[in-house]
N, C-alpha and C positions, 0 to 999 in steps of 0.2 A: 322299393324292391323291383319295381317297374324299369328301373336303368339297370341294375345289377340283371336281371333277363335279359334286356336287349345287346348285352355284351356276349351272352351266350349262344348258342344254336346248334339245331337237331338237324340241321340239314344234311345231308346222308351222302351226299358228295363230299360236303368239309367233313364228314366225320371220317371217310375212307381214306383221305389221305393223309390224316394224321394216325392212322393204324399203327397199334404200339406192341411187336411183336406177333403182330398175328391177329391182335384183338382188336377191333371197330370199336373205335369210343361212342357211349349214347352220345355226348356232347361236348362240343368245343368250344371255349373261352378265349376270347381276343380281347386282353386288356390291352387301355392306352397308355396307360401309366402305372407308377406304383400303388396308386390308392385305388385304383382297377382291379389290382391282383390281389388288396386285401380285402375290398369288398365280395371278390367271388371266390375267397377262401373260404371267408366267415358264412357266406353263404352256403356253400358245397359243405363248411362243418355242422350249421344247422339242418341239411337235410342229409347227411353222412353218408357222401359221396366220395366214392373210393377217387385220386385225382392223381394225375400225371404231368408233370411240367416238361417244357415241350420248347427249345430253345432250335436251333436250322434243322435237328433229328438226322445228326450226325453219328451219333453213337446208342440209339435205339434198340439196336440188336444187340447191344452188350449184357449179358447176362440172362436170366429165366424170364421167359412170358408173363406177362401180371396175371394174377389171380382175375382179376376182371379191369376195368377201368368204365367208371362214371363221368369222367370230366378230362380233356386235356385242356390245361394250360397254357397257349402259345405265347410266349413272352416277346415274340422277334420286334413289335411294336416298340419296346425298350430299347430304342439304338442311338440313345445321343450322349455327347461327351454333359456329364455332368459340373465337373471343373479340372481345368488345364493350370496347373500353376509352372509354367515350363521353366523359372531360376531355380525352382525346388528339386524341379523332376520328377513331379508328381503328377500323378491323374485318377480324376473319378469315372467312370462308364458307368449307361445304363448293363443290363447282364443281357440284351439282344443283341446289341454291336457285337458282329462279326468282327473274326479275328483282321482279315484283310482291310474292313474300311477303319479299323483302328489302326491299321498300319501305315494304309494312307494318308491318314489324318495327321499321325506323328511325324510321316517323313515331311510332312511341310513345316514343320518345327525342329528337325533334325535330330528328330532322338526315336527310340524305339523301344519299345516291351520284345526284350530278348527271346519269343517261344513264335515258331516253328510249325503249326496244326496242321494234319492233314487237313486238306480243304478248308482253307480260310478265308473262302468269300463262302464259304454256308456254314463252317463252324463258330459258334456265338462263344462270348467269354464265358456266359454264365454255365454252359454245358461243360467247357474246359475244367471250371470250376469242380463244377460238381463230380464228374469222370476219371478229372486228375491223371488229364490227359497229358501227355508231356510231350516231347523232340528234340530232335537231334542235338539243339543248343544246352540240353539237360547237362551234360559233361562239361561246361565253364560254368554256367551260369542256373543251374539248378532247374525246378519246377514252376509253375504258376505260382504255388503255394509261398517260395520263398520271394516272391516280388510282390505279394499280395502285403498288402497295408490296412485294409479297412475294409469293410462288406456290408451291404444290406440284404435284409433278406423278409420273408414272408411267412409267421408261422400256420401249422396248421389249422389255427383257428382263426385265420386273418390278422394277426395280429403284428405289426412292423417291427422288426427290431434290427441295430446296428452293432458291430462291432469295431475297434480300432478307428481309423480316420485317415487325416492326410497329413499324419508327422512320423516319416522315414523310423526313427527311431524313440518308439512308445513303448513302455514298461508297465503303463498303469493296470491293472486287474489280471484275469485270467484273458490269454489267448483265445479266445473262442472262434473267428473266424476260419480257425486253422481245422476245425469241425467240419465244415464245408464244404472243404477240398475231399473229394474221394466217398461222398455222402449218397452221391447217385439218386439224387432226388429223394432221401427217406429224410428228412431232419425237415428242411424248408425251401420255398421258392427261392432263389436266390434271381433278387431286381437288381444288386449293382456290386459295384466291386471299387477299388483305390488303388492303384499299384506304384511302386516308384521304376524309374525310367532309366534309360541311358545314353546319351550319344550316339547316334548313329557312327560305326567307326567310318575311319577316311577310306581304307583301300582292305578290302579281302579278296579270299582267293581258297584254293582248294587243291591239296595234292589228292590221287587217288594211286593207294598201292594194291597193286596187283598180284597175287602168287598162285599157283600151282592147290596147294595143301593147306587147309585152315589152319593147322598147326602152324605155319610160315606166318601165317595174317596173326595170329593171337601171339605169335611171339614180338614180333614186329610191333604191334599195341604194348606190349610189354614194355617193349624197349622206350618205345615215345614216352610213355606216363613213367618211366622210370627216369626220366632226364632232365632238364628244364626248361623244355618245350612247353607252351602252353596253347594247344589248340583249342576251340570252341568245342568242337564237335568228336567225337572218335566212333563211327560207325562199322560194323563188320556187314559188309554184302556178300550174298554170295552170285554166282554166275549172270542168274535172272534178273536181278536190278542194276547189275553191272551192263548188261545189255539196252536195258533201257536208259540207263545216262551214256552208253555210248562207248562206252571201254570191252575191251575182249579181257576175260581173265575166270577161273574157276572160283574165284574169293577175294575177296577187297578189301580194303580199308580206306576209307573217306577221312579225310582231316580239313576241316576249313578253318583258317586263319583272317585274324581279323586286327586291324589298329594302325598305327602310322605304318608310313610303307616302310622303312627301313625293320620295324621287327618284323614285319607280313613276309619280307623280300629272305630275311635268314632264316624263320618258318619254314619255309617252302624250299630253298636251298638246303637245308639240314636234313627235311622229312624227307627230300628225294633222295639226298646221297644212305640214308640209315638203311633207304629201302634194297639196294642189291644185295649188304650184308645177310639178308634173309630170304634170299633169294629171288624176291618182287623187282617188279619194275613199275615205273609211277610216269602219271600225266595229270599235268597241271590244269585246274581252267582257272579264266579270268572272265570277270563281267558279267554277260549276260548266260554262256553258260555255267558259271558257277551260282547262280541264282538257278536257274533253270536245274541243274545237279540235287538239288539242297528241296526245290520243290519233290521230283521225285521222289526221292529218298523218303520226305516228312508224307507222301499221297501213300508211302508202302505199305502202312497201319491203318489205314482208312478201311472204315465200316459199313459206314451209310448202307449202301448197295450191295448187297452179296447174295448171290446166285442160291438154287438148291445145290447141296451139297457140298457149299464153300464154307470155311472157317476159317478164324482167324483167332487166336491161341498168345494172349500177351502170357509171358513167362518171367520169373525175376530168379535170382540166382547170387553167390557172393561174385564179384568180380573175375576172378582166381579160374573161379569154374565156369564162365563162358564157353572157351573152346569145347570140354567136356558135355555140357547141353548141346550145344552146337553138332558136335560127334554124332551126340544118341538121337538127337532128331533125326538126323543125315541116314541113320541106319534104322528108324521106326516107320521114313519114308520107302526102304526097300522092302520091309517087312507087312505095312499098313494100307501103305502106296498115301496117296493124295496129295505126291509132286508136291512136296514141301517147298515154298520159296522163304528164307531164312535171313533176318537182318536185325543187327544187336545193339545197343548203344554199349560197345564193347568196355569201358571204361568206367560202369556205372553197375554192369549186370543187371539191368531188363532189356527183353528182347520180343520178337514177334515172328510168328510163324504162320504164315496163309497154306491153308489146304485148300482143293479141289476136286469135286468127283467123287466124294465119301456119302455114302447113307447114314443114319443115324446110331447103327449100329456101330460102324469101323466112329465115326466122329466120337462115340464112348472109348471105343476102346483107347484114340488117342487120348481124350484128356486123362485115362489112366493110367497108360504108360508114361506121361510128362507129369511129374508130380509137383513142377518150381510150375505148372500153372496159375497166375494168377486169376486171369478171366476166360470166360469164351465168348467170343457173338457167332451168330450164326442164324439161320433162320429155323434150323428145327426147334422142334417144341415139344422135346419128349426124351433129353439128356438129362443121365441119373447126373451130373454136377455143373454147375453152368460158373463156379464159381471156387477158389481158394483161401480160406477167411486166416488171416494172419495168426501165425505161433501166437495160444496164447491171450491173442485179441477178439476172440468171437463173443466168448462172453461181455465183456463191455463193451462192444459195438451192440450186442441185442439190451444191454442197460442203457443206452445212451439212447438210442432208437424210442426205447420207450419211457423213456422220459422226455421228450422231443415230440413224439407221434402215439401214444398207448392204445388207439388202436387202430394201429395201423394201414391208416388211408391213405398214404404218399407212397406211392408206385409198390403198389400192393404187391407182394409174392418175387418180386424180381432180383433184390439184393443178397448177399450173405445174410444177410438179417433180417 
């Protein structure tokens, strides 16, 4: 018992700066490994300790305040490649590996895990995980969820357990690590992950159309996903991120293209000339600013750090009604104010809206006028809804939850459930 203590501490410095929504944890856990995190599970379950898992704390502010917190979790000590089988195009991660040194690590082997995080030298896979976080690559190439293969995790009661493995295409039992994704720390610690990989492509690149009126920009989206064009990405900007990667225009749309050059090369020849028909006009990048474009873009969602009075509002919607959401924000900002800055993964319908300079009162009233809210972060601590629990699905998220956690000590008070 004497080593499972000395992984923990009440020191009141480490415990302020893991503050999880406002609340000072009595104490914080610094495992080294995975037999670390199930020793001071079983522990924290034998003295029923409310606990927190705690991966860069990226996405902290997402959702309601915990009820209290007895323990955070800090996993980041979990940051090594478990196994690399690069003819497979597989791989294992601890769940601390950052998104970024996982990407460093793969482009010396020339393939890569197709996702995009805001902040990905402090966002961790395992937070990805859990968050169900997504970006801009979502429109070719899907979620975490869908390149997840296999997962370890930690239950409430210390106790290890796996799903799936490292074989691309397994059939055997119930899916269960697909639980995991979007679990927001209520279900289990999540130590690792397996995902399958892909080539680095040879040559990308990036149109950016520009118009006047979103209506131009969602028609123009229109048009591209009605064709057989196949971009990665299909982004709606409006003004304020268009400004920051460098383009002049009231509303945007981002397309990056990716693969041999000769498809890259009619990509981008196509997507420019489709764009006058609707009245835009388009600028290409290459290289390093097209890397640089794509950061942007994926830092637009990012939550970590937000001011008083700032919010930031993921919304999902059918495709169809993009423009339409789009619309009534544009007009909730005239009405509400809090200088909406507004960008969509147009092609998919979820999207993100950052406010500013709102009290807790106008921040209510927004999430009630936005009803395709799915979350909120934010730093107040006193929103009648911090959250949107799927048509349908609340009740078997709170049966699942408590058949997983019955009474519930993993991130007490903060989830729909």
């Amino acid at each position: 018992m004497s080593d499972i203590r000395a992984l923990i501490s009440t020191d009141a410095t480490l415990c302020q700066r893991y503050t999880v929504h406002g609340v000072v944890p009595a104490q914080v856990a610094l495992p080294q490994s995975s037999a670390d995190v199930s020793a001071v599970l079983l522990y924290a379950a034998q003295q029923g300790w409310r606990v927190v898992a705690w991966g860069g704390g990226t996405h902290q502010l997402i959702g309601a305040p915990p009820t209290g917190v007895d323990l955070v979790v800090v996993t980041t000590a979990l940051n090594g490649v478990l196994q690399h089988e690069p003819n497979d195009l597989t791989i294992s991660v601890e769940a601390g590996m950052t998104m970024g040194a996982l990407r460093t690590y793969l482009a010396q082997h020339g393939q890569m895990l197709p996702v995009d995080p805001a902040l990905p030298d402090q966002t961790t896979i395992g937070g990805m995980i859990a968050t169900a976080a997504d970006s801009p690559r979502r429109a070719n190439y899907g979620i975490l969820r869908d390149m997840m293969i296999g997962i370890g995790v930690v239950e409430v009661n210390g106790q290890p357990s796996r799903a799936g493995g490292m074989v691309v295409k397994n059939v055997s039992g119930f899916d269960m690590m697909k639980l995991y994704h979007g679990s927001f720390g209520t279900l289990a610690v999540i130590v690792s992950a397996n995902f399958k990989l892909i080539p680095i492509p040879p040559v990308t690149a990036t149109v950016i159309a520009t118009f006047a009126q979103a209506e131009q920009a969602m028609a123009y989206v229109t048009d591209v996903m009605e064709s057989q064009l196949t971009p990665v990405t299909c982004e709606l900007l409006d003004a304020t991120l268009l400004q920051q990667i460098g383009v002049t225009g009231a509303w945007g749309v981002a397309l990056a293209c990716e693969g041999p050059h000769a498809a890259v090369d009619r990509h981008v020849t196509d997507l420019a000339q489709r764009t006058p028909i609707h009245g835009g006009a388009s600028t290409v990048f290459h290289n390093e600013t097209h890397t640089q474009c794509w950061q942007i873009i994926a830092d637009a969602s990012a939550v970590a750090n937000l001011n008083d009075g700032e919010l930031v509002i993921r919304w999902a919607t059918l495709p169809a009604f993009v423009g339409e959401v789009v619309d009534r924000i544009a007009d909730l900002g005239q009405s509400l104010g809090g200088n909406p800055q507004i960008h969509a993964r147009a092609s998919i319908g979820v999207g993100y809206v950052r406010l500013t300079g709102l009290d807790a009162h106008a921040q209510n009233q927004w999430c009630t006028a936005l009803p395709e809210a799915v979350w909120v972060a934010t730093q107040a601590s006193d929103l009648a809804s911090y959250w949107q629990a799927p048509v349908g699905g609340g009740e078997v998220m709170v049966r699942i939850r408590d058949e997983f956690d019955p009474h519930r000590r993993f991130n007490p008070g903060r989830f729909v459930v």
